[in-house]
PDB file of N, CA, C and O in Angstrom:
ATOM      1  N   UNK A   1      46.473  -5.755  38.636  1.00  0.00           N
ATOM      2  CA  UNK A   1      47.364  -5.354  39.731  1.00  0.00           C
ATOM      3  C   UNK A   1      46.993  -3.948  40.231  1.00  0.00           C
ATOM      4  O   UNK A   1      46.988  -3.594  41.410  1.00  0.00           O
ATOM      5  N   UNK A   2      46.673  -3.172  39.121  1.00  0.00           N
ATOM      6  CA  UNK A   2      46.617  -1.721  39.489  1.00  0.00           C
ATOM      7  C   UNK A   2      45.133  -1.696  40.393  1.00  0.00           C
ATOM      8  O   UNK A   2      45.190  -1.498  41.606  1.00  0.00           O
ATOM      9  N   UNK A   3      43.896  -1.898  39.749  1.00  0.00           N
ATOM     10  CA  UNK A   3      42.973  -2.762  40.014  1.00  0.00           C
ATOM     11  C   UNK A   3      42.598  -2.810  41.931  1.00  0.00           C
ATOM     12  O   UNK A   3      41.873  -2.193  42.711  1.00  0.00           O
ATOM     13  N   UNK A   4      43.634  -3.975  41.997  1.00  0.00           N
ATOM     14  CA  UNK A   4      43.753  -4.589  43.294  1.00  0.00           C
ATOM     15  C   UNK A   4      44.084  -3.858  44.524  1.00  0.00           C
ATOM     16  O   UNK A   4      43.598  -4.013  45.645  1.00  0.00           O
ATOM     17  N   UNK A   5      45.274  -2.780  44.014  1.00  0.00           N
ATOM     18  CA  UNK A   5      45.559  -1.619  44.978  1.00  0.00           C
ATOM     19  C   UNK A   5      44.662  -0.725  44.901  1.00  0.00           C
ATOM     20  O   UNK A   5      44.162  -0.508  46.005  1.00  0.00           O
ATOM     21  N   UNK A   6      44.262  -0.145  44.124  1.00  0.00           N
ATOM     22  CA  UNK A   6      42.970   0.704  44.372  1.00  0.00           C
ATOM     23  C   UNK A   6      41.691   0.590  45.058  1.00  0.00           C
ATOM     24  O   UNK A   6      41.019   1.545  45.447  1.00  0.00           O
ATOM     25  N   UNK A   7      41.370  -0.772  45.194  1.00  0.00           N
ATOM     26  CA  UNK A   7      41.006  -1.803  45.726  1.00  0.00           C
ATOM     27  C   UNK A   7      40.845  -1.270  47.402  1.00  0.00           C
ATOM     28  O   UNK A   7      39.988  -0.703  48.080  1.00  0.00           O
ATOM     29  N   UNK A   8      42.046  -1.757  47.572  1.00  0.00           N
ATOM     30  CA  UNK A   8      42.289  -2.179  48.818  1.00  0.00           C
ATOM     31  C   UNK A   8      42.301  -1.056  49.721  1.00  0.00           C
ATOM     32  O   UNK A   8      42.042  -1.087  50.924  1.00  0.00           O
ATOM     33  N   UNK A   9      42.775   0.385  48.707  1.00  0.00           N
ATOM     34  CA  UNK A   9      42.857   1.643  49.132  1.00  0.00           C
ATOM     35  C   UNK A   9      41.469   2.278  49.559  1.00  0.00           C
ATOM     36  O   UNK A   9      41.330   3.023  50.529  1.00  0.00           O
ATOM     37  N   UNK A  10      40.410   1.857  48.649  1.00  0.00           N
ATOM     38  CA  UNK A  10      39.365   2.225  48.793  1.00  0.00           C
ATOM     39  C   UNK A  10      38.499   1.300  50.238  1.00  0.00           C
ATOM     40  O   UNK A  10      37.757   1.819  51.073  1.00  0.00           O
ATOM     41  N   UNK A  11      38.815   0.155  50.167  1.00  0.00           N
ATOM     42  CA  UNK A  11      38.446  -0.618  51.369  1.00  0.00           C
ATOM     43  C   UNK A  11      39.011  -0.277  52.589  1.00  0.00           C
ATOM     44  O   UNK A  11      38.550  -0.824  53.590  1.00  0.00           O
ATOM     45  N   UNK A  12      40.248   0.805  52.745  1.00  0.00           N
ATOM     46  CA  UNK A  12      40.895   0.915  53.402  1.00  0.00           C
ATOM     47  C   UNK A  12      40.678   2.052  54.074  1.00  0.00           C
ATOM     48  O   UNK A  12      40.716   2.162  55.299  1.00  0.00           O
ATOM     49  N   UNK A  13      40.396   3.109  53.111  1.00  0.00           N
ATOM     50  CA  UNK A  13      39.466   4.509  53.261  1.00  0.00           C
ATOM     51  C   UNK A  13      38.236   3.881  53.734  1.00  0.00           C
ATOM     52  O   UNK A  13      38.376   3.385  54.852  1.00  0.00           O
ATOM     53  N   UNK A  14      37.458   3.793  53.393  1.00  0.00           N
ATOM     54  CA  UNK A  14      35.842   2.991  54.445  1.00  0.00           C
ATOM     55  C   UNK A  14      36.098   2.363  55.252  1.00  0.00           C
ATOM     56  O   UNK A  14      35.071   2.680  55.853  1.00  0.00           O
ATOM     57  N   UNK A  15      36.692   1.491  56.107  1.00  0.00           N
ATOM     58  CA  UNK A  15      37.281   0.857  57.118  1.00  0.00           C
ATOM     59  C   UNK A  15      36.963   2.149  57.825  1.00  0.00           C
ATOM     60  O   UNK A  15      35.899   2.509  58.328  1.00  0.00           O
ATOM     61  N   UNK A  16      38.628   3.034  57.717  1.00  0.00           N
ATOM     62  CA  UNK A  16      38.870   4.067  58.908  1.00  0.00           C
ATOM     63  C   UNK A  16      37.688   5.254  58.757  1.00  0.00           C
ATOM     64  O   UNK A  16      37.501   5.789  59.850  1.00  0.00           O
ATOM     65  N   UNK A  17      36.852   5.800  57.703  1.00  0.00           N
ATOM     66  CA  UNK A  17      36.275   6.164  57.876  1.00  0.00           C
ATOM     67  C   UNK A  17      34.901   5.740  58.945  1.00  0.00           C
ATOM     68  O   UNK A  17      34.416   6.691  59.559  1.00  0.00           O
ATOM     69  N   UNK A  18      34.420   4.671  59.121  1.00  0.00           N
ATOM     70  CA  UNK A  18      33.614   3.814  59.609  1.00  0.00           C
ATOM     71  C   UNK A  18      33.894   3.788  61.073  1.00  0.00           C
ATOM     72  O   UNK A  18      33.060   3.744  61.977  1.00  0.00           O
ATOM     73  N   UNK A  19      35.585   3.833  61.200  1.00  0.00           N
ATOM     74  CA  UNK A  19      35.458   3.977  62.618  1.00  0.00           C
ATOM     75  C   UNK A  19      35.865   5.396  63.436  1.00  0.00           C
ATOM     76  O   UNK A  19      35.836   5.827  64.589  1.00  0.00           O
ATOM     77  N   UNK A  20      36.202   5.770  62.295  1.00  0.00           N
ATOM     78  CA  UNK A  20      36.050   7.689  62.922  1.00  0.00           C
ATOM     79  C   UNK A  20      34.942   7.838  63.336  1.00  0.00           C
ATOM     80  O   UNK A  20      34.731   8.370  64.426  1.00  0.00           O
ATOM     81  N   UNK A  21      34.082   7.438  62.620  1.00  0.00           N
ATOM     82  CA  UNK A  21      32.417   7.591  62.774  1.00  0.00           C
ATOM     83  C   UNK A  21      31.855   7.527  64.151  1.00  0.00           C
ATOM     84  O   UNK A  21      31.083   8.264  64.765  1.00  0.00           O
ATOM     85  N   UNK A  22      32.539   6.313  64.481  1.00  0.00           N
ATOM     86  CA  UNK A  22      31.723   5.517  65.840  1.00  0.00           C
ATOM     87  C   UNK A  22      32.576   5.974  66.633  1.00  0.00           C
ATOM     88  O   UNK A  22      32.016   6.110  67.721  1.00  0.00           O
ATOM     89  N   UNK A  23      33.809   6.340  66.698  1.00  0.00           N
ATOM     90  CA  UNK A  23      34.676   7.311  67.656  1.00  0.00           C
ATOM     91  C   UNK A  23      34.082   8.595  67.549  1.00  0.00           C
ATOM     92  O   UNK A  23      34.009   9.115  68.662  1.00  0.00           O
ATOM     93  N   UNK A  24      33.749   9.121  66.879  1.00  0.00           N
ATOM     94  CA  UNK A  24      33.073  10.310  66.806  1.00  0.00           C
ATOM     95  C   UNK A  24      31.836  10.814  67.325  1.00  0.00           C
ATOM     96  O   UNK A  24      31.552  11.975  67.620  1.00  0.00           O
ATOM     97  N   UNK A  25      30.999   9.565  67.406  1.00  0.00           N
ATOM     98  CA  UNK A  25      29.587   9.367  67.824  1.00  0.00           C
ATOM     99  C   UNK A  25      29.953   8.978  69.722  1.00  0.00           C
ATOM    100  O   UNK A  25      29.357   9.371  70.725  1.00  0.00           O
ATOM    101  N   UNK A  26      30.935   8.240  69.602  1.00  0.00           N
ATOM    102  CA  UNK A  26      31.181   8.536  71.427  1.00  0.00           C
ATOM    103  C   UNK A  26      31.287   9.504  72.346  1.00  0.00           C
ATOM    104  O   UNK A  26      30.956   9.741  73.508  1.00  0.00           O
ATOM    105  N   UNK A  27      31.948  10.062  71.300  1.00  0.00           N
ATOM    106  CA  UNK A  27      32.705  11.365  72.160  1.00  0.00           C
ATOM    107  C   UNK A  27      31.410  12.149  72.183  1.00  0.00           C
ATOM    108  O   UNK A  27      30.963  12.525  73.267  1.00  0.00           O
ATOM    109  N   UNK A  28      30.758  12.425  71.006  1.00  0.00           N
ATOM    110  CA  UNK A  28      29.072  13.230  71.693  1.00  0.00           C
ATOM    111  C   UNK A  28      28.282  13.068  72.560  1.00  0.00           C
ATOM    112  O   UNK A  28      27.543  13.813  73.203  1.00  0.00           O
ATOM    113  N   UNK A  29      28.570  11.583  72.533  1.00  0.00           N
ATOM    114  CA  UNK A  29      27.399  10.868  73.498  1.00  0.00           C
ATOM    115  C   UNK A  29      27.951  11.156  75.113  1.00  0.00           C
ATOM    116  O   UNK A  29      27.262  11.375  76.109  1.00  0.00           O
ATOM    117  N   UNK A  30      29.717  11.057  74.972  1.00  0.00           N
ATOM    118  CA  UNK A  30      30.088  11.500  76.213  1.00  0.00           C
ATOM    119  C   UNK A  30      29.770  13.268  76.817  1.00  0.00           C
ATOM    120  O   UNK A  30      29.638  13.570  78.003  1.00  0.00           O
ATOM    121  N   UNK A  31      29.703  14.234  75.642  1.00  0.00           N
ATOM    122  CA  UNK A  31      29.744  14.944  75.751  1.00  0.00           C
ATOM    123  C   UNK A  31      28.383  15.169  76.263  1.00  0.00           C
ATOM    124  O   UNK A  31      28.384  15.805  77.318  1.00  0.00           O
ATOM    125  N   UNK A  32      26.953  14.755  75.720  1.00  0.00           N
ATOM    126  CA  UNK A  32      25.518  14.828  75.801  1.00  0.00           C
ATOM    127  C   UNK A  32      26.031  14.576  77.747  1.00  0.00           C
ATOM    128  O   UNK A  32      25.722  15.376  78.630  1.00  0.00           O
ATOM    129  N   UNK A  33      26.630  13.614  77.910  1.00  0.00           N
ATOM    130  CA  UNK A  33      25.928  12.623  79.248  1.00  0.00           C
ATOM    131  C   UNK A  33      26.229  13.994  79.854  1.00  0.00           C
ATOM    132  O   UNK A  33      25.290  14.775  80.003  1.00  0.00           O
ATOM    133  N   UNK A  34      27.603  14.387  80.253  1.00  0.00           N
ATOM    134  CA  UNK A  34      27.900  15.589  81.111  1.00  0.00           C
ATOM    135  C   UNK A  34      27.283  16.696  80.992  1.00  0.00           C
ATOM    136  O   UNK A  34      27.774  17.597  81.672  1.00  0.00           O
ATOM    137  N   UNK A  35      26.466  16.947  80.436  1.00  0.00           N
ATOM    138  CA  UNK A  35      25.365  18.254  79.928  1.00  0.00           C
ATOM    139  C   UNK A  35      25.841  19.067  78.769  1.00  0.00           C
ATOM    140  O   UNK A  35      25.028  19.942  78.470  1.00  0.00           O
ATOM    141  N   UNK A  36      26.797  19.043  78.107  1.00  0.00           N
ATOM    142  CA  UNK A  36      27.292  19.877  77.308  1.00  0.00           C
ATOM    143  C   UNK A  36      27.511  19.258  76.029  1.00  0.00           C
ATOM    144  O   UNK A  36      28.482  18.816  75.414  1.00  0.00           O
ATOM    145  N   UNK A  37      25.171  19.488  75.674  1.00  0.00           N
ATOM    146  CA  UNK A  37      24.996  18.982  74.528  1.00  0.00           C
ATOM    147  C   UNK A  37      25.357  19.515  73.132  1.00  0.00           C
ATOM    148  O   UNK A  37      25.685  18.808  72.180  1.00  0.00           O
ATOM    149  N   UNK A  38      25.227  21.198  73.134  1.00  0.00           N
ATOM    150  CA  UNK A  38      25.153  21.843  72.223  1.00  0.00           C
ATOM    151  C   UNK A  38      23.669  22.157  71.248  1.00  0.00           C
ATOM    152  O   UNK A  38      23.528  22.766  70.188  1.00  0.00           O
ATOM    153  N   UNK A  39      22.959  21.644  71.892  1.00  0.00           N
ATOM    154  CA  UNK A  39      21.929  21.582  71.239  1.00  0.00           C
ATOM    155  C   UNK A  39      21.127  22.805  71.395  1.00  0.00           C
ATOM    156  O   UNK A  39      20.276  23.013  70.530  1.00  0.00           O
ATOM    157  N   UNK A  40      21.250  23.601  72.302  1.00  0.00           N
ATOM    158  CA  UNK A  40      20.745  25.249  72.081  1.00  0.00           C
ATOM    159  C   UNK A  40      21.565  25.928  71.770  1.00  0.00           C
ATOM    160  O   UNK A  40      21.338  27.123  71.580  1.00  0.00           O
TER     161      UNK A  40
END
């Protein structure tokens, strides 16, 4: 039981991490398109 929730917690943490990610990776890419890459 204990097991199973830890489980699910951990599947649950990687999920939203996974899509912070790719929300995260947009917003740069939006940011790149408008010129304000940061890259210098």
């Amino acid at each position: 039981m204990v097991q199973e929730i830890l489980a699910y917690i951990i599947l649950a943490a990687a999920i939203f991490f996974l899509v912070r990610k790719f929300f995260w990776k947009k917003k740069k890419d939006k940011n790149c398109g408008d010129g304000d890459c940061g890259c210098h």
